[in-house]
MIPATOR-578762 format. One line per 2 residues: their letters; for each residue x, y, z of C-alpha. Coordinates in nm, 2 decimals, decimal comma. Layout:
<sites>
a = X Y Z | ... .
</sites>
This chain:
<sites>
xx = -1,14 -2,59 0,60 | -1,48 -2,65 0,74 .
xx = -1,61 -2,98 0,62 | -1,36 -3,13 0,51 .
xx = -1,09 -3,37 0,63 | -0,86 -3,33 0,88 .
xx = -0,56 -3,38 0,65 | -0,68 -3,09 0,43 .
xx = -0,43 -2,79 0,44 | -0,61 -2,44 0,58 .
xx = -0,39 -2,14 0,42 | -0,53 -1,75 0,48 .
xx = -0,35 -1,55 0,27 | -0,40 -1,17 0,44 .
xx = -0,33 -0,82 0,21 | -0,35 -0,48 0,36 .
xx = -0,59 -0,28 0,12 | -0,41 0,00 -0,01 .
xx = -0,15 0,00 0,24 | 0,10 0,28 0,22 .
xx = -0,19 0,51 0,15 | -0,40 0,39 0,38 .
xx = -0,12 0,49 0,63 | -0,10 0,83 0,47 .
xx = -0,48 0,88 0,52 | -0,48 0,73 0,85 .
xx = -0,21 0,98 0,97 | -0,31 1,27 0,77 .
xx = -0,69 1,34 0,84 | -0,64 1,61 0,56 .
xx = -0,60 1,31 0,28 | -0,89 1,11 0,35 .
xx = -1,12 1,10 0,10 | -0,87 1,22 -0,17 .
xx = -0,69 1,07 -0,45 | -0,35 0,98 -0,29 .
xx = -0,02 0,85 -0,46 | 0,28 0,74 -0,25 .
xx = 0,60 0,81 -0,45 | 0,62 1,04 -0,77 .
xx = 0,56 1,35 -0,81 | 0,33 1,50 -1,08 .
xx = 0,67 1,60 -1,30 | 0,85 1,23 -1,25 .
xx = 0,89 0,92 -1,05 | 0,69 0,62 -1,04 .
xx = 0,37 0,55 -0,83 | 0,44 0,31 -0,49 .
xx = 0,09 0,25 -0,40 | -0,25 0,46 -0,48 .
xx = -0,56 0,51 -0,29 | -0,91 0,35 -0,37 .
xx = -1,00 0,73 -0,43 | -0,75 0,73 -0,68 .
xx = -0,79 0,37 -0,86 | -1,11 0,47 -0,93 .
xx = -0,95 0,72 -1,24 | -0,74 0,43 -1,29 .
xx = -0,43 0,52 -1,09 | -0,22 0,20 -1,02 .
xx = 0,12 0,12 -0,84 | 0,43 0,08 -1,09 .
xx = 0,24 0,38 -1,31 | 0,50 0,68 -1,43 .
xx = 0,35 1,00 -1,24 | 0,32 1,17 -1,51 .
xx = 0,06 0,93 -1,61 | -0,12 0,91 -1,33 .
xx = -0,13 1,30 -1,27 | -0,29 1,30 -1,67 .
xx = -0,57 1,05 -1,53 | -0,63 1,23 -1,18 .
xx = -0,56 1,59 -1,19 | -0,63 1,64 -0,85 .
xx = -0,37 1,34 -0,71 | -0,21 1,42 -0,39 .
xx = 0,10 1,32 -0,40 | 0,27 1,18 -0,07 .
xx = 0,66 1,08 0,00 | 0,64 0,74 0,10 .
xx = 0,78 0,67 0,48 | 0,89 0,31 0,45 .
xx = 1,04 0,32 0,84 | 0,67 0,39 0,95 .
xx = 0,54 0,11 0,70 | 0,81 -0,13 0,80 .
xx = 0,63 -0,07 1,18 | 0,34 -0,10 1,10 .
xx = 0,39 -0,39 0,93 | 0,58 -0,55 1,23 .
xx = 0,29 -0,50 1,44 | 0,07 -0,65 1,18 .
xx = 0,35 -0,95 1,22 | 0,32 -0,99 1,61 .
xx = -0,11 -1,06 1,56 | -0,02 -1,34 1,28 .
xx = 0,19 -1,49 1,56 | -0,05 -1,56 1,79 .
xx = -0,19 -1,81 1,54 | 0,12 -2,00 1,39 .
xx = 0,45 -2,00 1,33 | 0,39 -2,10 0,98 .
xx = 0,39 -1,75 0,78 | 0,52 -1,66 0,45 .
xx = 0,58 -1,29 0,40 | 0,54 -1,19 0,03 .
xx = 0,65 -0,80 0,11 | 0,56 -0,58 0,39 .
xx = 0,14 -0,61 0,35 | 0,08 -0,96 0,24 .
xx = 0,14 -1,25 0,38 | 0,07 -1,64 0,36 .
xx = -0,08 -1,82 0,68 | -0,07 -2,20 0,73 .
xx = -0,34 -2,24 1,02 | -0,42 -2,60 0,97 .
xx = -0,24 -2,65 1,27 | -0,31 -2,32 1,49 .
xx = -0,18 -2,25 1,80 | -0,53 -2,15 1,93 .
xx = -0,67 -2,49 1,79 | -0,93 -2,36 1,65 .
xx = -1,10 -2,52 1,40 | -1,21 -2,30 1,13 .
xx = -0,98 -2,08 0,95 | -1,27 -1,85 0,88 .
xx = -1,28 -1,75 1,23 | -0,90 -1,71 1,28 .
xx = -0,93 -1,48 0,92 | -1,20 -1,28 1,10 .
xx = -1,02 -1,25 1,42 | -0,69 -1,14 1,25 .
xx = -0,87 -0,86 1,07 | -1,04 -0,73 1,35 .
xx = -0,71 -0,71 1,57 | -0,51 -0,52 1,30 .
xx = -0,82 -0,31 1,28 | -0,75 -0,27 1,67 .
xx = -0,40 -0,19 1,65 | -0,36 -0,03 1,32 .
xx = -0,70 0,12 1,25 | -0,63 -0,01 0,88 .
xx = -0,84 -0,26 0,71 | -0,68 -0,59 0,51 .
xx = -0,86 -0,84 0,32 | -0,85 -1,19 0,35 .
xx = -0,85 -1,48 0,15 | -0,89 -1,89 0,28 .
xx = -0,84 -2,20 0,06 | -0,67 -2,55 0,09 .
xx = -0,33 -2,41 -0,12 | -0,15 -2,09 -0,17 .
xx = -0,25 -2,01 -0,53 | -0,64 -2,04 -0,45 .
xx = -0,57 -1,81 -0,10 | -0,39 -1,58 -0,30 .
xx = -0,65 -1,53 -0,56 | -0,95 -1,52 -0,32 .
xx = -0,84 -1,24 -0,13 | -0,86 -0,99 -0,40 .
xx = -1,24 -1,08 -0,47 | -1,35 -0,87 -0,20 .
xx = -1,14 -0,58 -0,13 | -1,13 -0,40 0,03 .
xx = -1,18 -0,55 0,36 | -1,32 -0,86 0,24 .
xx = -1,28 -1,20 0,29 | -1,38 -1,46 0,07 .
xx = -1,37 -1,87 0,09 | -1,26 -2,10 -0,23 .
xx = -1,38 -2,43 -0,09 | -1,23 -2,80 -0,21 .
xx = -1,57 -2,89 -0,38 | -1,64 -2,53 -0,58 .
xx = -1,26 -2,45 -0,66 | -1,28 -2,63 -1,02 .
xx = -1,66 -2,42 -1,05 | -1,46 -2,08 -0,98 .
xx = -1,17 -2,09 -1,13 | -1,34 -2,21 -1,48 .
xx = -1,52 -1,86 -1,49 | -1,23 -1,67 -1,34 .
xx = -1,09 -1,47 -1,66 | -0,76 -1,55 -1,72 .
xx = -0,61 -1,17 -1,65 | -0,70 -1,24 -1,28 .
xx = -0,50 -1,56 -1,25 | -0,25 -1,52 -1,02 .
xx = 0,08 -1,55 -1,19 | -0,06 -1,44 -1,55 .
xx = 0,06 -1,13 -1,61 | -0,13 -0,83 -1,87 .
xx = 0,15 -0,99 -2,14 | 0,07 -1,33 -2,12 .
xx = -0,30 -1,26 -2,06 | -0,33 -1,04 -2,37 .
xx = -0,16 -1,38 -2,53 | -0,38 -1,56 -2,44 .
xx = -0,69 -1,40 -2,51 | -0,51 -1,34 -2,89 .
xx = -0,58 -1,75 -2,89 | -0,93 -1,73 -2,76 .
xx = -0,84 -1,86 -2,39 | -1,07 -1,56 -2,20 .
xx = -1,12 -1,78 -1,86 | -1,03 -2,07 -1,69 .
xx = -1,25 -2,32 -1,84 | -1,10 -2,20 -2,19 .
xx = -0,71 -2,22 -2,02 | -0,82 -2,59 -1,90 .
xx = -0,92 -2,75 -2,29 | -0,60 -2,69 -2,37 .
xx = -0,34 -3,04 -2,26 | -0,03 -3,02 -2,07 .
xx = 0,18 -3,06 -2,42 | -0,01 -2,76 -2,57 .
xx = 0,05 -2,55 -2,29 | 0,41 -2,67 -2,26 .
xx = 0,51 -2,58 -2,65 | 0,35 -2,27 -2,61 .
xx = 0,48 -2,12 -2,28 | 0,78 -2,40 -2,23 .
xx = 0,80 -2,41 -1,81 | 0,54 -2,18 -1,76 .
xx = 0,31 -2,43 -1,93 | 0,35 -2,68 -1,67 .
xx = 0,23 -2,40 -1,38 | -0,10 -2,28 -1,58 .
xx = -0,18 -2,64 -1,60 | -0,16 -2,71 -1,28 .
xx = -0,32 -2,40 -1,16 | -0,62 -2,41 -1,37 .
xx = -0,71 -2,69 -1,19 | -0,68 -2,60 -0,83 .
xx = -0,37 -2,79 -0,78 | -0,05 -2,64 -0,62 .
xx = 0,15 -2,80 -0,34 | 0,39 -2,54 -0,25 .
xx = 0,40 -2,52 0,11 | 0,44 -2,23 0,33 .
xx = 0,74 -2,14 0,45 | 0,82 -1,96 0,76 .
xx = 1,17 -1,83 0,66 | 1,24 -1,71 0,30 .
xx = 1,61 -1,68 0,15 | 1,65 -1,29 0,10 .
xx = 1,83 -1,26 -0,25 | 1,94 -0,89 -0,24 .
xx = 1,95 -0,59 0,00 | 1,91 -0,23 -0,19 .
xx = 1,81 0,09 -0,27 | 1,78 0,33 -0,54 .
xx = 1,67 0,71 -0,59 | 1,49 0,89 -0,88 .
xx = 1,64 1,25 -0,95 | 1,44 1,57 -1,00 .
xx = 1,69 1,70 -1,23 | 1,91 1,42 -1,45 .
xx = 2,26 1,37 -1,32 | 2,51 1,49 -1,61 .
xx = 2,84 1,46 -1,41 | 3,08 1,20 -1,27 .
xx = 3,08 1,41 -1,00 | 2,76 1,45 -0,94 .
xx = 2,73 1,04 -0,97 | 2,97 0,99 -0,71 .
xx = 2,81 1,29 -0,48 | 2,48 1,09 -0,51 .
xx = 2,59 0,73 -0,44 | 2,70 0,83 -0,06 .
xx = 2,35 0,85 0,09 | 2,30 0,53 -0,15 .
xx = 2,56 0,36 0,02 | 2,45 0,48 0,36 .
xx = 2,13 0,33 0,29 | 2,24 -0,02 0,17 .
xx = 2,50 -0,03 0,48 | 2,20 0,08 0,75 .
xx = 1,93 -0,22 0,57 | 2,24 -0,47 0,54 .
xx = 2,37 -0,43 0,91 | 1,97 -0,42 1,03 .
xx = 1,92 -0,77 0,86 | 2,22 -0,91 1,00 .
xx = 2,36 -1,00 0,65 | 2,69 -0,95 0,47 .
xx = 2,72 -0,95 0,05 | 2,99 -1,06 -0,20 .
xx = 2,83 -0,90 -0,49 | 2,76 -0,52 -0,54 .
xx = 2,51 -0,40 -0,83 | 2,51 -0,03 -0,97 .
xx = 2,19 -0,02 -1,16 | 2,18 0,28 -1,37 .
xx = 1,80 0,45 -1,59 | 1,91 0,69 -1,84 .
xx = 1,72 0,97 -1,93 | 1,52 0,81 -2,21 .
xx = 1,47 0,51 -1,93 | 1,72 0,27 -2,11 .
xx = 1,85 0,07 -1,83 | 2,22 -0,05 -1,78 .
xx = 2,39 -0,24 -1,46 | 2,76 -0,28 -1,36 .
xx = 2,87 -0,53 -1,05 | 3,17 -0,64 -0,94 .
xx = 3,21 -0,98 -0,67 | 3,42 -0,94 -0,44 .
xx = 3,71 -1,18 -0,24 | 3,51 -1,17 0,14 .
xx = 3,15 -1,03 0,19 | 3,09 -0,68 0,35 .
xx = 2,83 -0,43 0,53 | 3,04 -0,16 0,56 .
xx = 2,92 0,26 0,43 | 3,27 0,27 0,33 .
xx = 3,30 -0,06 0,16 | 2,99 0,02 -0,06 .
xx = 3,06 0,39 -0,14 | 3,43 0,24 -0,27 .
xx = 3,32 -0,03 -0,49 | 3,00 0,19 -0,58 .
xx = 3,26 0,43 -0,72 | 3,47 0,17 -0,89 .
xx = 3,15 0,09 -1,12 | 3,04 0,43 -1,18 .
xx = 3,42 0,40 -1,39 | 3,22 0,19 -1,60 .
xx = 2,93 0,39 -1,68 | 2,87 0,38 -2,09 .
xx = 2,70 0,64 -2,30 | 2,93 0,91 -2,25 .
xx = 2,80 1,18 -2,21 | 2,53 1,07 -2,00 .
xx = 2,20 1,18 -1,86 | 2,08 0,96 -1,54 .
xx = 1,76 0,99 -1,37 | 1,83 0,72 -1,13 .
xx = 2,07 0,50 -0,99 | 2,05 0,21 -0,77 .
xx = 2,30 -0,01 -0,55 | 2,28 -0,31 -0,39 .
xx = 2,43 -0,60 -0,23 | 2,37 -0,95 -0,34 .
xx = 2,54 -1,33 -0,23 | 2,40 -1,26 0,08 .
xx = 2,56 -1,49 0,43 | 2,47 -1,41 0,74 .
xx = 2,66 -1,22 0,99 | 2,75 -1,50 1,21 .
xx = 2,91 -1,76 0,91 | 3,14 -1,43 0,78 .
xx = 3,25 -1,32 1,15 | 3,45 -0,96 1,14 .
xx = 3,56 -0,97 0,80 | 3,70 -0,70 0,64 .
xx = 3,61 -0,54 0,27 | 3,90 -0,64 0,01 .
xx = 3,89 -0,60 -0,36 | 3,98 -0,80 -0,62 .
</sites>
């Protein structure tokens, strides 16, 4: 950070502005300039990601589609192509390289940068932001934002102040200054729930959040507590690190028409299956633990999994136990609009060796 102390960390935190529909645009002259949705369609489904054309009629990622073809009658939608986003991404990946080894991926558009120690050895992790942006510019012809403070919270937060392609500094000496104005919705790890809490107690910004003590805070939100605390004042000493513990592998699909049949259930599951295999094999890991995740039509949600004895990557191995939970589906009869599988307990390839799929 320039001016300040050797010892003081420099994190960039980067996020592609609107990134599956900026691909979408970017590939599809046709789309640019429109209100674009990735995912959905206008009779079901969920929004992945929405242009700036379309968040300007309030069109966000996570909304139904049904929803957000009410707010934007004119909404394109788009089926995402997550092998073309995963490349893009990788690419994206290779440019952060050239700086450090240090990087935290948060999903396939946003990552966490520890440049405090560059490979470059350049001084000023402004410059390197700059740099970074213009070479996925280069290579991509997509734009990201970027955001540059001494931890990850404040990075995090400053690179959504100026999107899109943006980039925006909290310094050391003005971080208790911003964050006291910042309203309390735009705190990084407060979501709309606890914000709208919040706000019920008259705590609108930081400077509210921060006349409140650490006991307050801790009766009223028990661990959580602690975090806003800490946050409110700048501090957070997480560090950045370059290989994160993947939890679970999956996939799931939303159905045009509901699923009413067994049959039908186990008829679906296969490309399910061969989609969980492909990622699982790909990542070079092996699971124990296999999740059928089930949304009824009235969006009630319901999970089965079973563990099993050695972990497994197998189509076959999946499509069995995958079948062996759908035995347990309740509400008979049903209605399903999606189902989901996926592998958890995740080792890696090399620890299981060739091991073979057995049930308990």
């Amino acid at each position: 950070m320039e001016g300040e102390k050797k010892a003081m960390r420099k994190i960039i935190h980067i996020d592609m502005d609107a990134f599956f529909a900026s691909v979408e645009q970017r590939d599809n002259p046709e789309l640019r300039g429109k209100p674009v949705a990735v995912g959905g369609n206008k009779q079901r489904g969920v929004v992945a990601a929405a242009s700036y054309e379309a968040r300007a009629f309030g069109v966000f990622s996570a909304m139904p589609s049904v929803t957000a073809a009410r707010k934007c009658p004119d909404l394109i939608f788009v089926r995402p192509r997550f092998e073309v986003y995963k490349e893009v991404s990788r690419q994206i990946h290779q440019i952060f390289e050239e700086y450090t080894d240090l990087i935290e991926p948060l999903s396939l558009d946003e990552a966490y940068l520890d440049v405090t120690e560059n490979k470059k050895g350049m001084p000023y992790a402004k410059d390197i932001a700059l740099e970074i942006k213009e070479k996925i510019f280069q290579k991509t012809r997509l734009t990201a934002s970027a955001g540059i403070s001494y931890n990850k919270f404040l990075a995090k937060t400053a690179s959504d102040v100026k999107k899109p392609n943006g980039l925006y500094i909290i310094y050391p000496h003005k971080a208790e200054a911003f964050l006291e104005q910042l309203p309390v919705k735009k705190f990084y790890g407060i979501g709309k729930v606890t914000a709208e809490k919040l706000n019920g107690m008259g705590i609108f910004t930081g400077k509210d959040l921060k006349s409140y003590s650490r006991e307050h805070l801790h009766r009223w939100f028990g661990k959580s507590g602690e975090f806003y605390y800490r946050i409110v004042r700048g501090e957070d000493e997480r560090q950045v690190h370059a290989h994160r513990t993947r939890k679970s592998i999956g996939a799931e699909r939303t159905y045009a028409e509901n699923i009413e049949t067994k049959e039908a259930v186990y008829e679906a599951l296969v490309p399910l299956a061969q989609e969980v295999s492909r990622r699982t094999q790909k990542s070079r890991l092996k699971g124990k633990t296999l999740t059928l995740k089930i949304k009824f039509h009235d969006f009630e949600i319901a999970s089965r999994s079973k563990t099993f004895v050695q972990a497994f990557d197998d189509e076959a191995g999946i499509l069995l136990g995958a079948k062996e939970l759908a035995q347990q589906i309740p509400r008979q009869p049903f209605s399903i609009r999606l189902l989901g599988l996926s592998l958890h307990n995740l080792s890696d390839e090399a620890q299981e060796g060739q091991l073979r799929l057995e049930l308990t």
